[in-house]
C-alpha positions as CSV (number, residue, x, y, z in Angstrom):
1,X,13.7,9.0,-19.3
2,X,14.4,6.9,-22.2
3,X,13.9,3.2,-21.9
4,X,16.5,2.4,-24.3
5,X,19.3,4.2,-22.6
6,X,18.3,2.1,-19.3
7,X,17.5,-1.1,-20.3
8,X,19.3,-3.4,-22.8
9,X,18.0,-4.8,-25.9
10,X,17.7,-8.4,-26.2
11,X,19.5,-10.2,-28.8
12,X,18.0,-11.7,-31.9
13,X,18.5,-15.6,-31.7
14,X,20.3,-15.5,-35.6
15,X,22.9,-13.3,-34.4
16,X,26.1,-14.8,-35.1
17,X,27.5,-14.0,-31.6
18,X,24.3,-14.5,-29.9
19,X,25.8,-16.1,-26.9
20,X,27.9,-13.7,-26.1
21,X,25.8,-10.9,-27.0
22,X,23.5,-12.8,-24.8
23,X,25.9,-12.5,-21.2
24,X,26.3,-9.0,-22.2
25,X,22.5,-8.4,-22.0
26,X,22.3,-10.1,-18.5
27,X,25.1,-8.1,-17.5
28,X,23.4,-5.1,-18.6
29,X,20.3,-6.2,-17.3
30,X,21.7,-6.4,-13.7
31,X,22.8,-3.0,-14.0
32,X,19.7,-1.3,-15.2
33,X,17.2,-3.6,-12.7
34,X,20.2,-2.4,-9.8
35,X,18.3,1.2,-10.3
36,X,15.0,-0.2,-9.7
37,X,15.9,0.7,-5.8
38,X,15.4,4.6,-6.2
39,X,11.7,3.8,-6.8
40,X,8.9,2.5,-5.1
41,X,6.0,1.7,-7.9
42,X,5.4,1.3,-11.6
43,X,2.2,3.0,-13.5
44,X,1.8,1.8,-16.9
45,X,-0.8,4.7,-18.8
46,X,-4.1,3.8,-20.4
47,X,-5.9,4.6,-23.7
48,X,-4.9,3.4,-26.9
49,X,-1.7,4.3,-27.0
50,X,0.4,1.3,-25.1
51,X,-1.3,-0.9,-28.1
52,X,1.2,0.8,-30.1
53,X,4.5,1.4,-28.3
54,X,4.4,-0.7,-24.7
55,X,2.3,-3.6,-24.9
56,X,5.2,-5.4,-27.2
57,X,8.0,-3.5,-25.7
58,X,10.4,-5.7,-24.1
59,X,12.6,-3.2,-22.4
60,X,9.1,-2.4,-21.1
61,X,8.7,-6.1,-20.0
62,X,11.4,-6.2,-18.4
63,X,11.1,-3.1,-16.7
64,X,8.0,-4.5,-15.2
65,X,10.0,-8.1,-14.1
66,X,12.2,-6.1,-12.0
67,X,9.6,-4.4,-10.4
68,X,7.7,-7.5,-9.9
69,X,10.6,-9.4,-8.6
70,X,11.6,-6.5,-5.8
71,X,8.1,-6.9,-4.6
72,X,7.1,-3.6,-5.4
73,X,3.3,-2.5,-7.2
74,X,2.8,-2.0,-10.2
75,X,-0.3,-0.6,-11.3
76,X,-1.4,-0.7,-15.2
77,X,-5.1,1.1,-16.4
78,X,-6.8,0.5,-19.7
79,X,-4.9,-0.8,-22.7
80,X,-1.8,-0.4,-20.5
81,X,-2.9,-3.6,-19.0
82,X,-1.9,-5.8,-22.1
83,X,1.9,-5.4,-20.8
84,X,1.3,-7.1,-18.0
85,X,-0.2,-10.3,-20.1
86,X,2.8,-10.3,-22.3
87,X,5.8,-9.5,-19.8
88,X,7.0,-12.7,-18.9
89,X,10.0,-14.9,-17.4
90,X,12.0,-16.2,-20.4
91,X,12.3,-20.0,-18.4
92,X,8.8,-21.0,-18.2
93,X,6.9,-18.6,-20.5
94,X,4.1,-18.0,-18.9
95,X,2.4,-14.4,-18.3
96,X,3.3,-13.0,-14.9
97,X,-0.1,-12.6,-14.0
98,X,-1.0,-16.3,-14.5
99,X,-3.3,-17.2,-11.5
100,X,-3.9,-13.7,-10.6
101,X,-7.2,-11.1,-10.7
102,X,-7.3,-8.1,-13.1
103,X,-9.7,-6.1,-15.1
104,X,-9.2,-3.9,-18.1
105,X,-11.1,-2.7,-21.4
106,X,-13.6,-5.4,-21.6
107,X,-15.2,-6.2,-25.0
108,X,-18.5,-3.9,-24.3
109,X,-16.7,-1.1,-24.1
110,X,-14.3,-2.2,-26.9
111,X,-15.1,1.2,-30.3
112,X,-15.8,0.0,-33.6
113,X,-14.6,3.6,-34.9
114,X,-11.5,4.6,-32.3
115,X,-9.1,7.5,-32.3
116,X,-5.9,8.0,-32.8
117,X,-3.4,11.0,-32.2
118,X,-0.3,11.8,-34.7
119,X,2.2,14.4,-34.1
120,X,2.8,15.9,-37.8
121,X,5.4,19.4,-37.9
122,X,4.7,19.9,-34.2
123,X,0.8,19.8,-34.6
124,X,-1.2,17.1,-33.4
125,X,-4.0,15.7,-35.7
126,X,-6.9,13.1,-35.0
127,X,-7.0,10.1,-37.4
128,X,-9.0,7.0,-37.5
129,X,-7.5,4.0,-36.1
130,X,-10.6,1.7,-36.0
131,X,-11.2,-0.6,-33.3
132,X,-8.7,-2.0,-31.0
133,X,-6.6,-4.5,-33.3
134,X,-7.0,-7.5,-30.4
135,X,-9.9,-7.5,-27.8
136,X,-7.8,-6.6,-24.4
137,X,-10.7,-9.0,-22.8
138,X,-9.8,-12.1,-24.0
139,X,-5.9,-11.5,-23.9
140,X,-6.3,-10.8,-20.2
141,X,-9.0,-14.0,-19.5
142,X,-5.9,-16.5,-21.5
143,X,-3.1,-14.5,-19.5
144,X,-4.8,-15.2,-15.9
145,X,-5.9,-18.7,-16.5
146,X,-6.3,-20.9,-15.9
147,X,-6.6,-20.1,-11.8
148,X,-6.6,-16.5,-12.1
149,X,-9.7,-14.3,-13.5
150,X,-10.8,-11.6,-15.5
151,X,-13.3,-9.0,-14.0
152,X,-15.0,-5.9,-16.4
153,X,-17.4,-5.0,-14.0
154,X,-18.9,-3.9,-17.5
155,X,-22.0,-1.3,-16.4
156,X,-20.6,-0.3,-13.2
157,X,-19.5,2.9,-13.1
158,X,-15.8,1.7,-12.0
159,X,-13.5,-1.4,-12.2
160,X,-9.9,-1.3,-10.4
161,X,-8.8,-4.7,-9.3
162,X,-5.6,-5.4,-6.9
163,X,-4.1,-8.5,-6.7
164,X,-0.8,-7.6,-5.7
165,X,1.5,-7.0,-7.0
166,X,-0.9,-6.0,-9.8
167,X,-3.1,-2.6,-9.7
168,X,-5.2,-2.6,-12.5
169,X,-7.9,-0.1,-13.9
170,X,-10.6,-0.8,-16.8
171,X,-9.9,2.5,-18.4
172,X,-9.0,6.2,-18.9
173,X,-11.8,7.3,-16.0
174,X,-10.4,4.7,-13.7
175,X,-7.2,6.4,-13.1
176,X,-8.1,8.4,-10.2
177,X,-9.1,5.1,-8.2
178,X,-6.2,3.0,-9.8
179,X,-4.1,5.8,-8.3
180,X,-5.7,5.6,-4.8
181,X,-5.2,2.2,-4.5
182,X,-1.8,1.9,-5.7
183,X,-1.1,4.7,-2.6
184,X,-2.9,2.3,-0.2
185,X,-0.5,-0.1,-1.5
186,X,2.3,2.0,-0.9
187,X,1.8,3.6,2.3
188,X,-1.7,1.9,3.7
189,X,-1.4,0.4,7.3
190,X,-1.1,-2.6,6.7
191,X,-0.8,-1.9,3.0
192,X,-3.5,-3.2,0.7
193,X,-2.8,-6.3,-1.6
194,X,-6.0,-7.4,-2.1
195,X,-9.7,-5.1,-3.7
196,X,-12.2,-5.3,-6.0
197,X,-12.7,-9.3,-6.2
């Protein structure tokens, strides 16, 4: 499902009808969070790929407010946890996990010589990306502040925070427990909202 055809794009502020163009977005907005209610959860992927299509993406934000505001989990592994430091209410600014608990790609783990994937005449080649172009780390410690925490759990075989709403997982090999707990969110009696801090 395509983003774009479900949520609006916000207007530029130098658009010469930005007002306007501005109700229309909220009224568009209203309609796409209204389909929020035929799901239950949000996963936002890992690896290095968010850095380049969903950590910046504000249809993704968005996507992740309405979620946030029906009280409903969303989980984010890896790089895919920058989204939730930059998805944010438009009145106060602040990062919607201000004040709460996450982990993510902490800064020992962080590759001086990464991969990246390209899709070129339907083949897929490796190229060299380098490292990460922001350390996820320090994003996350400034996004939680100042009441909130970071936690890497760097050396331990896993790191999957909840602090719910929020289900987050270090990286890639977390997925299977990020997954687990977001079903013991879901369906756990009572359900869990709070692990790994």
């Amino acid at each position: 499902m395509s983003l774009s055809g479900w949520f609006p794009e916000r207007p530029y502020a130098a658009s010469p009808q930005y007002v306007r163009l501005l109700e229309k977005y909220h009224r568009d907005l209203d309609i796409a969070v209204a389909r929020i209610n035929d799901y239950d959860a949000l996963l936002i992927v890992g690896g290095s790929g968010p850095i380049v299509d969903l950590v910046n993406n504000q249809r993704v934000h968005d996507l992740i407010l309405a979620f946030v505001r029906q009280d409903k989990p969303v989980a984010a592994e890896c790089y895919g946890v920058a989204c939730l430091a930059f998805a944010r209410d438009w009145q106060d600014g602040k990062s919607i996990i201000s004040g709460k608990h996450v982990t993510g790609h902490c800064k020992e783990y962080d590759y001086h010589d990464g991969t990246g994937f390209m899709k070129e005449r339907g083949v897929f080649e490796s190229f060299n990306m380098g490292p990460p172009p922001y350390p996820l780390e320090f994003v996350l410690r400034d996004a939680t502040a100042p009441n909130g925490a970071f936690i890497g759990n760097f050396g331990k075989d896993t790191s999957v925070i909840v602090d719910y709403p929020f289900i987050t997982g270090r990286s890639t090999p977390d997925a299977y427990l990020t997954g687990q707990k977001l079903v013991e969110c879901l369906d756990g009696n009572p359900p869990l909202k709070r692990f790994g801090w």
